[in-house]
C-alpha distance (Angstrom), angle and dihedral (degrees) to the residues before:
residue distance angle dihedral
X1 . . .
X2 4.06 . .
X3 3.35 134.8 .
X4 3.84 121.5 -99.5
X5 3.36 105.7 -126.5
X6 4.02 93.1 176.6
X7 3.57 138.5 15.5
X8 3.72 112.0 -141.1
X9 3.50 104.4 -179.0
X10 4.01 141.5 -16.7
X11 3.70 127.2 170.4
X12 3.87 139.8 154.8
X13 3.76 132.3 -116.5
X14 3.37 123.3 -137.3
X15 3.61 94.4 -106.4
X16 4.10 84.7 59.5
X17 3.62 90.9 -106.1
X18 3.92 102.5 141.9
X19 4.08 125.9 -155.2
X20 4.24 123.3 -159.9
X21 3.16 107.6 -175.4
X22 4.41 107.7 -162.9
X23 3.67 149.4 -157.5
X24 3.55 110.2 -155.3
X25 3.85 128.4 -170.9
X26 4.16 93.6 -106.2
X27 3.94 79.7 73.4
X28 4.16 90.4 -105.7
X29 4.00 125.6 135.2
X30 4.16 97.4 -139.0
X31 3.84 108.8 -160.3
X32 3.95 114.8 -157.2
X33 3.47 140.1 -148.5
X34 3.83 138.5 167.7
X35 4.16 78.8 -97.6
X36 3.38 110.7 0.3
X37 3.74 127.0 74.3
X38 4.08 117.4 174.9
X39 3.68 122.8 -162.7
X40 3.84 120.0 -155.0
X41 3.76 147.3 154.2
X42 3.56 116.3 -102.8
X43 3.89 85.4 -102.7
X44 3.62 96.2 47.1
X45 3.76 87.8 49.1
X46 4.25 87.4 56.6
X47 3.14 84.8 49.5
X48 2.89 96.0 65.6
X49 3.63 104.8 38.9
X50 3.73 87.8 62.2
X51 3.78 96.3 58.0
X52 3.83 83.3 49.4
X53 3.74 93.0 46.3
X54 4.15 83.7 53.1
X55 3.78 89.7 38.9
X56 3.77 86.2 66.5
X57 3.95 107.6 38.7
X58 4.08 82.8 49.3
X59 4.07 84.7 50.7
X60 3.87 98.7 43.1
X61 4.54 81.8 41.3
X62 3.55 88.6 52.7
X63 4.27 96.2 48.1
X64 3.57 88.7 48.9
X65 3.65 93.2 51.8
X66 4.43 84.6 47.3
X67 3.83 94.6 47.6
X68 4.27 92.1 43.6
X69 3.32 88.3 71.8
């Protein structure tokens, strides 16, 4: 296990379910959940964000399309 040497992010759903997302001194971003826990390279981990990032314009795309009608 490595030590966090930043905390990027952490934030709480409305449900309660709460993310922490990591930077840890073995140079990986670890992502958190209740019961999930993803290890990635800094690149995999913008990866990532990107598809995300796309993830949600396609989402927010795709409601405006719903509520036009």
């Amino acid at each position: 296990m490595a030590i966090v040497e930043e905390l990027l992010a952490q934030f709480e759903t409305p449900s309660g379910q709460t993310y922490r997302i990591e930077y840890n001194e073995n140079g990986f971003v670890h992502l958190h959940t209740e019961h999930i826990r993803l290890d990635l390279t800094p690149e995999e981990f913008l990866k990532l964000s990107d598809a995300i990032t796309e993830g949600h314009e396609t989402l927010l795309d795709r409601k405006d399309e719903l509520t036009a009608n």
